[in-house]
VEXZAMI-268800 format. One record per residue (C-alpha): residue number from 0; residue in three letters; y, x, z. Coordinates in steps of 0.05 Angstrom, whole numbers, padded with zeros to 5 digits. Example, Ala and Ser with C-alpha at 12.3 -4.5 7.8 and 13.67 -1.06 7.14 Angstrom:
<pts>
<0 'ALA' <-00090 00246 00156>>
<1 'SER' <-00021 00273 00143>>
</pts>
This chain:
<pts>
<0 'UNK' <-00196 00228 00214>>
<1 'UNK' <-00122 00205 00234>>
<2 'UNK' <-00125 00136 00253>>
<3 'UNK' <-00059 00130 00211>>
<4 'UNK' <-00087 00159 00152>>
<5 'UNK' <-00146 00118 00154>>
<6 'UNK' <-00101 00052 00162>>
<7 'UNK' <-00050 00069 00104>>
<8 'UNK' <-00108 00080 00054>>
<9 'UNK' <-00146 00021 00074>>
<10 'UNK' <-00073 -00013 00067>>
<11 'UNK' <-00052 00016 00003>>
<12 'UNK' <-00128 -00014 -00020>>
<13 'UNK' <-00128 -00073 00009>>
<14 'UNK' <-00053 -00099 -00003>>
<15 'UNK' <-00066 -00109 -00082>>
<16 'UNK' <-00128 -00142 -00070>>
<17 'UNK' <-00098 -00191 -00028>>
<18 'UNK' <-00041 -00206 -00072>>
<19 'UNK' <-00090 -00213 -00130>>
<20 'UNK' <-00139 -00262 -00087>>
<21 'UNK' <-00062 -00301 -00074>>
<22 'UNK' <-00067 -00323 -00143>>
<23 'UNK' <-00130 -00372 -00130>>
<24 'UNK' <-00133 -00386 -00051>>
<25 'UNK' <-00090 -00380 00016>>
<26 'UNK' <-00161 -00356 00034>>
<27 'UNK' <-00161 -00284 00065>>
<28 'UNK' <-00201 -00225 00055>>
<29 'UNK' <-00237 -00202 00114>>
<30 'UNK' <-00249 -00131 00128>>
<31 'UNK' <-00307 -00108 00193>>
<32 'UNK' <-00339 -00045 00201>>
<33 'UNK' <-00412 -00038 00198>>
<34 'UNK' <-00441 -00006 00261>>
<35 'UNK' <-00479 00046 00232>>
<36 'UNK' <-00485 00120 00265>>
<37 'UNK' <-00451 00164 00227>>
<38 'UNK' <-00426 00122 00164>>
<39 'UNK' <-00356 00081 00165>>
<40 'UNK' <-00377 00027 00121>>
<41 'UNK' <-00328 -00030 00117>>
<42 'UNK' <-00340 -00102 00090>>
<43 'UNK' <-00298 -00147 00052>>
<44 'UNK' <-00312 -00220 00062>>
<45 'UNK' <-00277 -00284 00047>>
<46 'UNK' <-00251 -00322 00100>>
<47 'UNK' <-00285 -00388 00064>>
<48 'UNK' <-00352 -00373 00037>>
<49 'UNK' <-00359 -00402 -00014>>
<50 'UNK' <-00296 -00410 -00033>>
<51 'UNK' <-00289 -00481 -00072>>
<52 'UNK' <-00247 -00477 -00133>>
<53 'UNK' <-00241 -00527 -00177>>
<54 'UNK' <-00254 -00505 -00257>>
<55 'UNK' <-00215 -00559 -00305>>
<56 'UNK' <-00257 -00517 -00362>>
<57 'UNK' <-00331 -00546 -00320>>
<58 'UNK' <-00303 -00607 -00300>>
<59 'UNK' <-00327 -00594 -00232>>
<60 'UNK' <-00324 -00547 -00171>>
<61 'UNK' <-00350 -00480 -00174>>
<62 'UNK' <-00362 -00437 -00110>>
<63 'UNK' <-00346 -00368 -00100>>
<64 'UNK' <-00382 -00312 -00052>>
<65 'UNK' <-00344 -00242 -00053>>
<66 'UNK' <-00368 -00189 -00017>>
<67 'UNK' <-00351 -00111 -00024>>
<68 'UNK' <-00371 -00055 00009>>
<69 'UNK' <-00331 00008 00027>>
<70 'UNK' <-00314 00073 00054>>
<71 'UNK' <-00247 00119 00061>>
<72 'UNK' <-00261 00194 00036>>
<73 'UNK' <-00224 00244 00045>>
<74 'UNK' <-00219 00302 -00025>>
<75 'UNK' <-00190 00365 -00007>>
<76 'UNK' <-00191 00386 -00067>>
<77 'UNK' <-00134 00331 -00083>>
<78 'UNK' <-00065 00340 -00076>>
<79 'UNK' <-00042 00329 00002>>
<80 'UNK' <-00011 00261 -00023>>
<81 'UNK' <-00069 00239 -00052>>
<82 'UNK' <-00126 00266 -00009>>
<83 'UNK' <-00147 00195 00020>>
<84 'UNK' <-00186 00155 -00024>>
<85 'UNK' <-00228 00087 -00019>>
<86 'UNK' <-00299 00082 -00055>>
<87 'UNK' <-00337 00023 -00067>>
<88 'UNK' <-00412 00027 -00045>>
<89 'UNK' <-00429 -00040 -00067>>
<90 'UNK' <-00409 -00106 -00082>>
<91 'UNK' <-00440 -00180 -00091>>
<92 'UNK' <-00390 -00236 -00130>>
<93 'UNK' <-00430 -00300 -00140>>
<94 'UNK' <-00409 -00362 -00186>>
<95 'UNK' <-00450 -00423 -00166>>
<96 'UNK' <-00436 -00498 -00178>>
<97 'UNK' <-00416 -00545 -00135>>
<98 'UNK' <-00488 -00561 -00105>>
<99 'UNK' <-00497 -00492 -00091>>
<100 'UNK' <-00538 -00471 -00163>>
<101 'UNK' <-00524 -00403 -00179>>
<102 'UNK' <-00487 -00396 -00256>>
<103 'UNK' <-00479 -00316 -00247>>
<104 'UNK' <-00473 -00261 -00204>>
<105 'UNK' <-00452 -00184 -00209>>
<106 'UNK' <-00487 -00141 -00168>>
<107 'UNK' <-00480 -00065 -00154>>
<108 'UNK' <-00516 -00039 -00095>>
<109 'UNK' <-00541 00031 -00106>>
<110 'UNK' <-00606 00049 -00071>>
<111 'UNK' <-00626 -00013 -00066>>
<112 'UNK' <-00669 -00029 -00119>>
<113 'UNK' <-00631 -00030 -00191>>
<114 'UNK' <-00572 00026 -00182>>
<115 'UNK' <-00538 00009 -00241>>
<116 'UNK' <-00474 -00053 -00240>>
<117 'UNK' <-00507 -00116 -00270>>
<118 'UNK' <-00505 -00189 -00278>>
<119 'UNK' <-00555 -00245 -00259>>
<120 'UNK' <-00551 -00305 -00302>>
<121 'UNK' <-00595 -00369 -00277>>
<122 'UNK' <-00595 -00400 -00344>>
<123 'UNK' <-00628 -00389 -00408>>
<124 'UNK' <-00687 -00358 -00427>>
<125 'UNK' <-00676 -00298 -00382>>
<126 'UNK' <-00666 -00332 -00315>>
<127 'UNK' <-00648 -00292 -00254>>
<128 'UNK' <-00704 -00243 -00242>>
<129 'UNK' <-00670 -00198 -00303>>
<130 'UNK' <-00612 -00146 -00297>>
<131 'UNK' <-00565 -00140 -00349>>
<132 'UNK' <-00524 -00079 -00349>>
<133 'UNK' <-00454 -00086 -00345>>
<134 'UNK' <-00396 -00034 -00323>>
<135 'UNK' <-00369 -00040 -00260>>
<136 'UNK' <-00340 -00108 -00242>>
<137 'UNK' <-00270 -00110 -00211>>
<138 'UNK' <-00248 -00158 -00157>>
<139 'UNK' <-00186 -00166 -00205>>
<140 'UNK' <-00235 -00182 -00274>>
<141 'UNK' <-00270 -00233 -00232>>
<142 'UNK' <-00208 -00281 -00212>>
<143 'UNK' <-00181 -00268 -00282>>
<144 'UNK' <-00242 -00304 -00302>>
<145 'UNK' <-00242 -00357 -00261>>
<146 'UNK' <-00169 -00371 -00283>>
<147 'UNK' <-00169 -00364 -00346>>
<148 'UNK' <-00241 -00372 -00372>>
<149 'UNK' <-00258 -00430 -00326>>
<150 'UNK' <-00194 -00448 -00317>>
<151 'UNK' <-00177 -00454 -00246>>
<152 'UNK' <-00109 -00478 -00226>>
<153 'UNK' <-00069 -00412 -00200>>
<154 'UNK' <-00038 -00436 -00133>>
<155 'UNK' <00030 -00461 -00130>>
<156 'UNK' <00064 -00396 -00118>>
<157 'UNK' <00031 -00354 -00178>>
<158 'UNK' <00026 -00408 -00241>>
<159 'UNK' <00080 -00362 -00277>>
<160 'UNK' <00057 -00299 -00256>>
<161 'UNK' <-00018 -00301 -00237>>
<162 'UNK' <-00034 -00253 -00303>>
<163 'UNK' <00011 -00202 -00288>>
<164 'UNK' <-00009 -00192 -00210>>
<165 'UNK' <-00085 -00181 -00238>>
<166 'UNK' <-00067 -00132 -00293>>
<167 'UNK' <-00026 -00088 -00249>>
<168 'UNK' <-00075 -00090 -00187>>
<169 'UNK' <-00130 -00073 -00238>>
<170 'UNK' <-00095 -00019 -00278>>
<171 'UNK' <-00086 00001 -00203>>
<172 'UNK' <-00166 -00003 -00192>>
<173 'UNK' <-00178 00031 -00265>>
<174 'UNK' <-00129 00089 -00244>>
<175 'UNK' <-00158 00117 -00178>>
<176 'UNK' <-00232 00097 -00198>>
<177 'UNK' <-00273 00160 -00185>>
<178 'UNK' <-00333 00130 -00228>>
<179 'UNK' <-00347 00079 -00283>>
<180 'UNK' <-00407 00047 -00321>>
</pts>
């Protein structure tokens, strides 16, 4: 695969995703390869992990873990403009509280035990062990959470506009999805 090719789509996929994380941190997102034989995986990653944010909803710090796997297909049977694509292969998001507790975590990692996305929620009567379905989790649905269901402070530069950079990277996300729970 082109080199070139292989850096605009990771660019094109990448770019909104930073923008989007922008609204919470001047934290960066980490990409690395995995050195398997035969499979371009990439990783995403924070750049702090956790991630401290403080929730005005909690009262209290909540820490975030992020990580995303990836690889960059190419479709022939797309148009030439369009033949590049990125595809999730997993992901991990983690909430936990300031001493390191999980509150919840959205999980999709097919072929690794449960294949379909779910959520893990430490309290209540159905503790962690359980799996509850969900559809697939965006990057983009998980900081609009944090901002405006826990109600973290957007940083400096995005207070006015934090909403609209998650919509549009996520109707981005919704648009080229190949798949959906």
């Amino acid at each position: 695969m082109p080199g070139s090719t292989r850096a605009k789509a990771r660019d094109a996929f990448l770019a909104p995703l930073k923008r989007s994380l922008s609204c919470v941190t001047p934290a960066q997102l980490l990409v690395s390869r995995f050195a398997r034989a035969g499979d371009e995986v990439e990783a995403l990653a924070l750049s702090e992990d956790p991630l401290c944010l403080r929730s005005a909803r909690l009262g209290r710090v909540v820490q975030l873990q992020l990580r995303q796997q990836f690889r960059i297909l190419k479709d022939d049977r797309e148009p030439r403009s369009s033949r590049w694509h990125v595809s999730t292969c997993a992901y991990f998001y983690q909430l936990d509280d300031e001493s390191g507790r999980e509150l919840a975590a959205w999980h999709w990692h097919p072929g690794v035990g449960v294949d379909y996305p779910h959520l893990h929620m430490s309290g209540g009567p159905l503790g962690k062990a359980f799996h509850l379905p969900t559809g697939r989790v965006s990057i983009e649905s998980l900081l609009s959470l944090l901002l405006s269901e826990l109600a973290v402070k957007p940083t400096r530069s995005h207070e006015k506009d934090w909403d609209a950079i998650l919509r549009a990277s996520e109707r981005r996300f919704i648009e080229h999805r190949r798949w959906h729970a």
